[in-house]
C-alpha positions as CSV (number, residue, x, y, z in Angstrom):
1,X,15.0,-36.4,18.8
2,X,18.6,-35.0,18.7
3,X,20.6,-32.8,16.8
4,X,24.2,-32.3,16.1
5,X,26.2,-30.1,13.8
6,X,30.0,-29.8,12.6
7,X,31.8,-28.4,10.0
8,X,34.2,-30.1,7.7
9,X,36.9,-27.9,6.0
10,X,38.3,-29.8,3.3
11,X,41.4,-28.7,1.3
12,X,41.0,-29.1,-2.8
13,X,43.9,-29.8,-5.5
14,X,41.6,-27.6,-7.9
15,X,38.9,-28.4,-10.3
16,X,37.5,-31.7,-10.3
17,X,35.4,-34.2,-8.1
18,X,36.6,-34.8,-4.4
19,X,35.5,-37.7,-2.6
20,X,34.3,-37.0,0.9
21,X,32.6,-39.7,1.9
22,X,34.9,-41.5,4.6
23,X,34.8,-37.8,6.2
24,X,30.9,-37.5,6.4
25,X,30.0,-41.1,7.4
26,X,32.7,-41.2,10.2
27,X,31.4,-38.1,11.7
28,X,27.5,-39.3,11.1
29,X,28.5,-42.3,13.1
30,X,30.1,-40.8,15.7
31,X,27.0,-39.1,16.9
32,X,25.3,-42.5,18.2
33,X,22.1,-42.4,16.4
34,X,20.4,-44.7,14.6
35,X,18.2,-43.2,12.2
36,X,18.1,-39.9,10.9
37,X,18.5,-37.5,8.0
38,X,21.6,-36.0,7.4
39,X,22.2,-32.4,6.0
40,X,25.1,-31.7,3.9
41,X,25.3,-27.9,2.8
42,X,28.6,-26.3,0.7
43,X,29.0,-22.7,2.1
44,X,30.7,-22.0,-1.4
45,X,29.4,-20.6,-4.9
46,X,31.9,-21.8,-7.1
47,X,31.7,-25.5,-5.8
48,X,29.3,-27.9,-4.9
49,X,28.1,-31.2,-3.7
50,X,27.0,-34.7,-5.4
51,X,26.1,-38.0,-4.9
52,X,27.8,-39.9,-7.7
53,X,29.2,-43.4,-8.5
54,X,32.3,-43.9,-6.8
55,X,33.8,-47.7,-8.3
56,X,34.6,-46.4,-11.8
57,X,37.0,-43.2,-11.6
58,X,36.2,-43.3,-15.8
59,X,32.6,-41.8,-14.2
60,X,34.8,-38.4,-12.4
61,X,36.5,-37.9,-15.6
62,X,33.5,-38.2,-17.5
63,X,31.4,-35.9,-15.9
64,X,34.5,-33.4,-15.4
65,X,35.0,-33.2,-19.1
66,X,31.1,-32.7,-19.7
67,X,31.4,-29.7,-17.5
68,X,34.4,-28.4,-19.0
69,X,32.4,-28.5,-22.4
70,X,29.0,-27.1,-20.7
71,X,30.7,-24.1,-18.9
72,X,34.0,-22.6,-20.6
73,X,36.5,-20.6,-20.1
74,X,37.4,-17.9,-22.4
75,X,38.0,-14.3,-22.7
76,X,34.5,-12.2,-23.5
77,X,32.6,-15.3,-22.7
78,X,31.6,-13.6,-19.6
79,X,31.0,-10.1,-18.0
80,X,32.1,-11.2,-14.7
81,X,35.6,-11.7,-14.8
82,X,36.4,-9.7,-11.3
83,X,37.9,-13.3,-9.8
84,X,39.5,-14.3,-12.9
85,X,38.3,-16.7,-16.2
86,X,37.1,-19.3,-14.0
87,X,35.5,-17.8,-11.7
88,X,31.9,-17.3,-14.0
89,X,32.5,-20.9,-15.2
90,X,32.8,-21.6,-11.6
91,X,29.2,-19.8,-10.8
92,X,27.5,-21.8,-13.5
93,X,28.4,-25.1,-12.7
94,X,27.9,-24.6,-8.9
95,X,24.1,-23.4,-10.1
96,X,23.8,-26.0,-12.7
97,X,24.5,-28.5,-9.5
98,X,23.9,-28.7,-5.7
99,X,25.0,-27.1,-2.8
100,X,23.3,-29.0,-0.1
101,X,22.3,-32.7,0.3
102,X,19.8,-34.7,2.1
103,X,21.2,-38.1,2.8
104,X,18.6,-40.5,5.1
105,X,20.8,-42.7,8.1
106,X,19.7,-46.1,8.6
107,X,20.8,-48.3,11.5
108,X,23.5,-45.5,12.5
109,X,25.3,-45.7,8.7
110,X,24.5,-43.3,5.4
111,X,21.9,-44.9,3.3
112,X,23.8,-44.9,0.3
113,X,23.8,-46.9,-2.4
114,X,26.6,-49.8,-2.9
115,X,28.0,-47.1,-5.7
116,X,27.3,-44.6,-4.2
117,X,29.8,-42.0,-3.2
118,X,30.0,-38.3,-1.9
119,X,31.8,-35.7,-3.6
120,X,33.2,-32.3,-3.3
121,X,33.3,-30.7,-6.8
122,X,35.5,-27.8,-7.0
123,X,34.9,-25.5,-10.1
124,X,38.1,-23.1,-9.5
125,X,41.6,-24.1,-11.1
126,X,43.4,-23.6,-8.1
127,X,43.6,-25.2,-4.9
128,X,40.7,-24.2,-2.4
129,X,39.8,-24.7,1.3
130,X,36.0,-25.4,1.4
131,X,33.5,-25.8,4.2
132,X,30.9,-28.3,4.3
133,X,28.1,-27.1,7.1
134,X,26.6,-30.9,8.4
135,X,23.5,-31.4,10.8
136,X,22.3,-34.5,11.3
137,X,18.5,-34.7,13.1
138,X,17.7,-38.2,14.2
139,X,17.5,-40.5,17.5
């Protein structure tokens, strides 16, 4: 058994879904093993990580506008405000979503499904740098 670990830093334009799958499967693959799991963790509490369809864009704008209508901004919505209006928002959706993934590699590739995509979802308005912690355990 083997194990290898890197961090991604991956720069945001703001709010909505970033697609980070090209950046995790290159690096999986580069570690020469064959079957595994792979361990995805966002060291961040106002964004988060998901596994979500990545043919239709219609699906990130869909599920950016549900979260826009399940977590608002506005003023007295919120006692914490220290970081700004969407900063509590920001808190909500990151717990009302996932900060780390599990993501099984077959035959040296992610195991995802032919949809399937991995994404970045930042919750601030403004532009970020996040860090995605990865370990992958396998031989």
């Amino acid at each position: 058994m083997r194990q290898a670990s890197h961090s991604l830093s991956i720069a945001t334009p703001g709010r909505g879904l970033v697609e980070i799958t090209d950046d995790i499967a290159g690096w999986a693959a580069d570690q020469g093993m064959g079957q595994g799991l792979l361990t995805a963790f966002c060291r961040h509490t106002s964004a988060s990580l998901l596994i979500q369809e990545n043919a239709d864009p219609d699906v990130r704008s869909d599920l950016e506008a549900f979260f826009e209508r399940l977590a608002p901004e506005g003023p007295h919505l919120y006692v914490h405000e220290d970081e700004g209006p969407d900063d509590m928002p920001a808190h909500i959706r990151a717990a009302l979503t996932q900060t780390h993934l599990s993501i099984p590699l077959a035959a040296g590739r992610l195991a995802l499904g032919t949809w399937q995509g991995v994404y970045l979802f930042e919750h601030r308005r403004r532009p970020q740098r996040r860090e995605i912690a990865l370990h992958l355990l396998g031989e």
